[in-house]
C-alpha positions in Angstrom: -80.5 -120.3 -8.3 -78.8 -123.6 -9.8 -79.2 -125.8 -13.5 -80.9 -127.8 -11.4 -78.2 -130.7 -11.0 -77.6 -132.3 -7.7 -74.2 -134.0 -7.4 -74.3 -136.9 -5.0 -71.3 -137.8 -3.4 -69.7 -141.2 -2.3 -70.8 -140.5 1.3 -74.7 -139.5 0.7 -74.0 -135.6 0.4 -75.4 -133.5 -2.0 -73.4 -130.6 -4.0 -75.0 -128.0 -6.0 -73.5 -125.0 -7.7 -75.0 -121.2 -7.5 -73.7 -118.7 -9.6 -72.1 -115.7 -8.6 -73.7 -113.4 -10.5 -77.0 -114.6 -9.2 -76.2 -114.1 -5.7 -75.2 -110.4 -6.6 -78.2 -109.8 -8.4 -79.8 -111.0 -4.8 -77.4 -108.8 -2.5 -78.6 -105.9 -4.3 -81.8 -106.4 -4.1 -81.7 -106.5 -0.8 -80.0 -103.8 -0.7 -82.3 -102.1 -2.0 -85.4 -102.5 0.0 -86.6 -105.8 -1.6 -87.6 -108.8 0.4 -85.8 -111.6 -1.1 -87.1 -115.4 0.2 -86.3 -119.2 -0.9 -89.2 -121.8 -1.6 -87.4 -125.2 -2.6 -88.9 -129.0 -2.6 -85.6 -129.8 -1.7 -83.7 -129.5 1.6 -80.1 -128.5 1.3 -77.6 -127.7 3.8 -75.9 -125.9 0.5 -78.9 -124.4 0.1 -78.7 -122.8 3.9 -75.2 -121.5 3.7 -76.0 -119.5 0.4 -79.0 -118.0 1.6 -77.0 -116.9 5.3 -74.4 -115.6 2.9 -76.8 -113.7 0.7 -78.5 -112.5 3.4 -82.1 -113.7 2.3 -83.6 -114.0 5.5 -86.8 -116.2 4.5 -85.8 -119.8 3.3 -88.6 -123.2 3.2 -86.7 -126.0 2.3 -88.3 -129.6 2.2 -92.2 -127.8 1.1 -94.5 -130.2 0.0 -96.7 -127.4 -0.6 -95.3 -124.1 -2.2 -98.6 -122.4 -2.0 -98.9 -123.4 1.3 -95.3 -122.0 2.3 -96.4 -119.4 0.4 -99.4 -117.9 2.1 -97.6 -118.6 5.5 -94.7 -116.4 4.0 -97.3 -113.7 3.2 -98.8 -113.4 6.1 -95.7 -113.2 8.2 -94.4 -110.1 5.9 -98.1 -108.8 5.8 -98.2 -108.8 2.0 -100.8 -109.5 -1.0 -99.3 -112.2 -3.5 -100.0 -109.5 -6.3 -97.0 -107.3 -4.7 -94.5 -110.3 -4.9 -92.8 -111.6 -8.2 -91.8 -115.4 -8.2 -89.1 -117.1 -10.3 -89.9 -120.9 -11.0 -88.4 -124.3 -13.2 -90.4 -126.5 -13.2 -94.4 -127.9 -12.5 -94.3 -127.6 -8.5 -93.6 -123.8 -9.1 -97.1 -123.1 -10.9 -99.3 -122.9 -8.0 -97.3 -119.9 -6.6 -96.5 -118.9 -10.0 -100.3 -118.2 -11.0 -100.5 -116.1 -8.1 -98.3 -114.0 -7.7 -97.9 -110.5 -9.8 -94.9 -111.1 -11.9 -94.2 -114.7 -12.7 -90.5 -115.7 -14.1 -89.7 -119.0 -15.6 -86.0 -119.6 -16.0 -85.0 -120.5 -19.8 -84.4 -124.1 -19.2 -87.5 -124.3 -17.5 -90.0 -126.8 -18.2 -92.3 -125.8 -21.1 -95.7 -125.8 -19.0 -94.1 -123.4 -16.4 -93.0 -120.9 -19.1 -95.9 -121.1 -21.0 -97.7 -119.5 -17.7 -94.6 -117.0 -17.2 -95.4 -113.6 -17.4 -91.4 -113.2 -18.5 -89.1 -116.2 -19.3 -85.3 -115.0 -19.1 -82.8 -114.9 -21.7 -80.4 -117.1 -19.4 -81.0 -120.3 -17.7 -81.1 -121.5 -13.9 -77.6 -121.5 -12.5 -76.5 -119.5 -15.3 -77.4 -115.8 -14.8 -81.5 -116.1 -14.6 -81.8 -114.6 -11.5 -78.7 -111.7 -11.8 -81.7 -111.3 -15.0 -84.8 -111.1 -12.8 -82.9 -109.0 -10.1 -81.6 -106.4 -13.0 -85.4 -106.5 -14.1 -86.6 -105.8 -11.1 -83.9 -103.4 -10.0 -84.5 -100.7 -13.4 -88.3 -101.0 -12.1 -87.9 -99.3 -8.9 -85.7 -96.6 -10.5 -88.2 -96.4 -13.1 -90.9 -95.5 -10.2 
């Protein structure tokens, strides 16, 4: 959902910047049925406010472990990693990335993660990829 920049102010706090398209692209989803969630190495109070405003009700921030948070995630919402698509930047993606059913590496990713990508987008992170994943997804279920 970012370029992957973190800003670092005088006092110690962190900025990052999402992209308003993106979040759409999320709101819809949901919208629409589709259980949106947040994996991130990072913990962000940035991070937090987006995903209250977005309404993405599953968020692991800090994770050591993606697959780890991963699994727990699954088994919470009672699902098979093959039903859920992940979008991913850089090498602490791939474990979650080679399981789930429809892997997404953002353009800017690195080169190892979209080498494994079942789709790399057109745009990069913090620049449309996920409004791209979300449209993807989105002509899919009207597709069905």
């Amino acid at each position: 959902m970012t370029d992957g920049t973190v800003y670092i102010g005088a006092q110690g706090e962190a900025f990052k910047a999402f992209n308003i398209l993106d979040g759409h692209g999320l709101k819809m989803l949901g919208s629409s049925g589709v259980v949106t969630a947040i994996i991130s190495g990072r913990t962000s109070e940035a991070v937090t406010r987006r995903a209250k405003e977005l309404e993405i009700g599953h968020v692991v921030q800090g994770s050591a472990d993606k697959s780890a948070d991963f699994d727990k995630l699954l088994a919470s919402l009672g699902l098979q990693a093959a039903a859920c698509a992940f979008v991913g930047d850089d090498v602490p993606d791939l474990p979650v990335m080679r399981r789930c059913g429809f892997a997404v590496a953002v353009a800017n990713a690195h080169d190892s993660v979209k080498s494994e990508a079942h789709y790399v987008t057109r745009a990069s992170g913090g620049r449309g990829a996920v409004r791209e994943f979300c449209d993807l997804v989105l002509q899919a279920k009207a597709a069905r």
